[in-house]
BATOR-653953 format. One record per residue (C-alpha): residue in three letters; x, y, z; residue number from 1. Coordinates in pm, whole numbers, plus 50000, padded with zeros to 5 digits. Layout:
code;east;north;up;pos
ALA;X;Y;Z;NUM
...
//
This chain:
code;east;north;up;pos
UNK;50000;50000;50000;1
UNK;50133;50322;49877;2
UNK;50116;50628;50132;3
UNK;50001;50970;50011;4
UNK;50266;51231;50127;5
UNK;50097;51491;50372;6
UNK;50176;51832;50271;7
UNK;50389;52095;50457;8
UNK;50063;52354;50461;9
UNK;49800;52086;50575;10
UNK;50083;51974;50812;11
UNK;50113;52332;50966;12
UNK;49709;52417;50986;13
UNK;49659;52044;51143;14
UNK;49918;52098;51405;15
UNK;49802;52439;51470;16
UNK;49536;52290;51681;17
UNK;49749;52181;51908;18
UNK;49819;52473;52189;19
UNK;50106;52521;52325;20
UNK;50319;52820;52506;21
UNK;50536;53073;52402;22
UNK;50887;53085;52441;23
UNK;51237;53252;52300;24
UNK;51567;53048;52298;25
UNK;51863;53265;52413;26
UNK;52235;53205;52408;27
UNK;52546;53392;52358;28
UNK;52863;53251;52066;29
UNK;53102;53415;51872;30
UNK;53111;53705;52097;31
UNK;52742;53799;52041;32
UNK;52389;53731;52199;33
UNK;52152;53490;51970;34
UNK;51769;53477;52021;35
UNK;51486;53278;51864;36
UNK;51053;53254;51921;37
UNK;50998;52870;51999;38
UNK;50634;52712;52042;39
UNK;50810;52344;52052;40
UNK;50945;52291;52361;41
UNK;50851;52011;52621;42
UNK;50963;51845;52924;43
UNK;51120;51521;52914;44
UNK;51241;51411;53206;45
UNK;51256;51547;53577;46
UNK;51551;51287;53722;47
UNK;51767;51431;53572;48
UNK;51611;51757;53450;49
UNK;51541;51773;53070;50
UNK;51381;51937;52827;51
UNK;51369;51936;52444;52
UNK;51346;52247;52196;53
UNK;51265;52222;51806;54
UNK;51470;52475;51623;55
UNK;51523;52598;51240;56
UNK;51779;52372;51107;57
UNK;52025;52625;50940;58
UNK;51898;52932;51166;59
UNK;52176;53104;51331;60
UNK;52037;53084;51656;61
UNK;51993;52752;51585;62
UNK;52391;52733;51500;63
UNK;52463;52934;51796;64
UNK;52298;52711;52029;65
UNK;52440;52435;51930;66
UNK;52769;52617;51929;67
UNK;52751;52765;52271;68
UNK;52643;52370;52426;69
UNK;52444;52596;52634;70
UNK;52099;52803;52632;71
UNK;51810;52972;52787;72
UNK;51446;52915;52755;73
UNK;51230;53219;52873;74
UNK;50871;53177;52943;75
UNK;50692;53426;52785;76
UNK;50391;53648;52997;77
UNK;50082;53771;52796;78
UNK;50221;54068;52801;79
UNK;50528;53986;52559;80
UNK;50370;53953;52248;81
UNK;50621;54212;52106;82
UNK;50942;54039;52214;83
UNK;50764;53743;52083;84
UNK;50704;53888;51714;85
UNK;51093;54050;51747;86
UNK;51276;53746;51773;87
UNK;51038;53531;51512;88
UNK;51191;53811;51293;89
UNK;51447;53653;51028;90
UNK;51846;53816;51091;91
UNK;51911;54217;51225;92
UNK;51946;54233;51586;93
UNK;51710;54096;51825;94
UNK;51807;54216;52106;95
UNK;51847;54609;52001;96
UNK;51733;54830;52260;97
UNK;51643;54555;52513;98
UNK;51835;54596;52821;99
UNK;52070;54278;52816;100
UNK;52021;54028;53143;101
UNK;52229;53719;53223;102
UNK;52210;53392;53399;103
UNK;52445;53222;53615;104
UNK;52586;53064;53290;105
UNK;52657;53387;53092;106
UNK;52379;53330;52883;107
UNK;52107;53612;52813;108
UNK;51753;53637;52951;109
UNK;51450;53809;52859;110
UNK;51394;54051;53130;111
UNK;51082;54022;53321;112
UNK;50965;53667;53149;113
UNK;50755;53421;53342;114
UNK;51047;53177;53415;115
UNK;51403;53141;53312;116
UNK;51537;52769;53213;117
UNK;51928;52763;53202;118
UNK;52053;52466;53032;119
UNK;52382;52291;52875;120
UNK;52350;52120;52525;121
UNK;52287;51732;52635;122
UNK;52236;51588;52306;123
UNK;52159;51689;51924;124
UNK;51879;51518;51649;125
UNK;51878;51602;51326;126
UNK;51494;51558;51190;127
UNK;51360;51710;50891;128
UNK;51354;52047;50848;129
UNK;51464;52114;51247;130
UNK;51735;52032;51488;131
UNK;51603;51872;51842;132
UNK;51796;52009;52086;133
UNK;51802;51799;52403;134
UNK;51890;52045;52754;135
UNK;52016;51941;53046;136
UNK;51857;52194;53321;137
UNK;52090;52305;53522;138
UNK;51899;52627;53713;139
UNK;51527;52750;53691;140
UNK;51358;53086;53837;141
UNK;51002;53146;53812;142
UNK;50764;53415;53861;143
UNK;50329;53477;53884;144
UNK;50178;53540;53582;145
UNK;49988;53438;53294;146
UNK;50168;53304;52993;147
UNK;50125;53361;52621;148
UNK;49947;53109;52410;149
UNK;49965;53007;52051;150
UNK;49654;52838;51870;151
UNK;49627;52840;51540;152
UNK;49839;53048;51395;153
UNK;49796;53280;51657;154
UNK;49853;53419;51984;155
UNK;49561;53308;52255;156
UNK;49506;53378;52607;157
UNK;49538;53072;52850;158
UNK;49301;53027;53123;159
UNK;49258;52789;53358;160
UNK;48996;52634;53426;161
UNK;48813;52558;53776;162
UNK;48624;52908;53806;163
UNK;48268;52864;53691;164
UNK;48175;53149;53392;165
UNK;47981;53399;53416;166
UNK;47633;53397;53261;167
UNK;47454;53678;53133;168
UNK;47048;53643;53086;169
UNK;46859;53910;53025;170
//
């Protein structure tokens, strides 16, 4: 039985009912700060601590991570959208004008996200069109909040659920 390829577009709007967070990849190689906007990202083990990222194969923050062994994930809030849409931007500098933070590890962080993952480069996959990028947490900080969604294409609110809604009758 012959398979019938699924295309890249179909592929996109089906997985785009998924939700998922928001998140930017930071690092700093060849004596410069490197940023990307991430929705793939998951938790994969908590003894020890791991997590795995999907990246642009061939994106130079992509490169730079892998170059560094080492990265940040940052959490986005609601509230980021922009810093969100700045580093989904293709090259020019992502971090212009942002006042530069750093970790323990000399890597930087997006100032005032809703938590702060520092990791080391554990292990590497090629697949497809990405690089899976396998993190080794080594220090995590945390704050209240409520983080930015992405659903279909676009950014959503998440809410949690537990408080009954409100109805309206007139």
């Amino acid at each position: 039985m012959t398979r019938q390829r699924v295309d890249p577009a179909t592929m996109r709007q089906t997985m785009g009912r998924f939700a998922t967070g928001v998140a930017v990849i930071t690092t700093f190689a060849d004596d410069a700060p490197h940023g990307m906007t991430v929705n793939s990202l998951t938790s994969v083990s908590l003894d020890p601590p791991l997590l795995l990222v999907c990246l642009d194969h061939g994106a130079r923050s992509a490169e730079a991570v892998v170059a560094a062994g080492r990265f940040v994930v940052n959490v986005l809030s609601k509230r980021q959208q922009a810093v969100a849409l700045r580093f989904a931007e293709r090259g020019g500098d992502h971090f212009a004008g942002l006042e530069l933070e750093y970790g323990e590890h000399a890597v930087p962080v997006v100032p005032n996200a809703l938590a702060h993952l520092e990791c080391d480069v554990d292990r590497v996959v090629e697949a497809g069109d990405h690089v899976i990028v396998l993190g080794a947490v080594l220090d995590v900080c945390a704050r209240e909040g409520d983080p930015l969604g992405f659903y279909g294409g676009r950014f959503s609110d998440v809410v949690q659920h537990g408080a009954e809604p409100v109805h309206w009758f007139f």
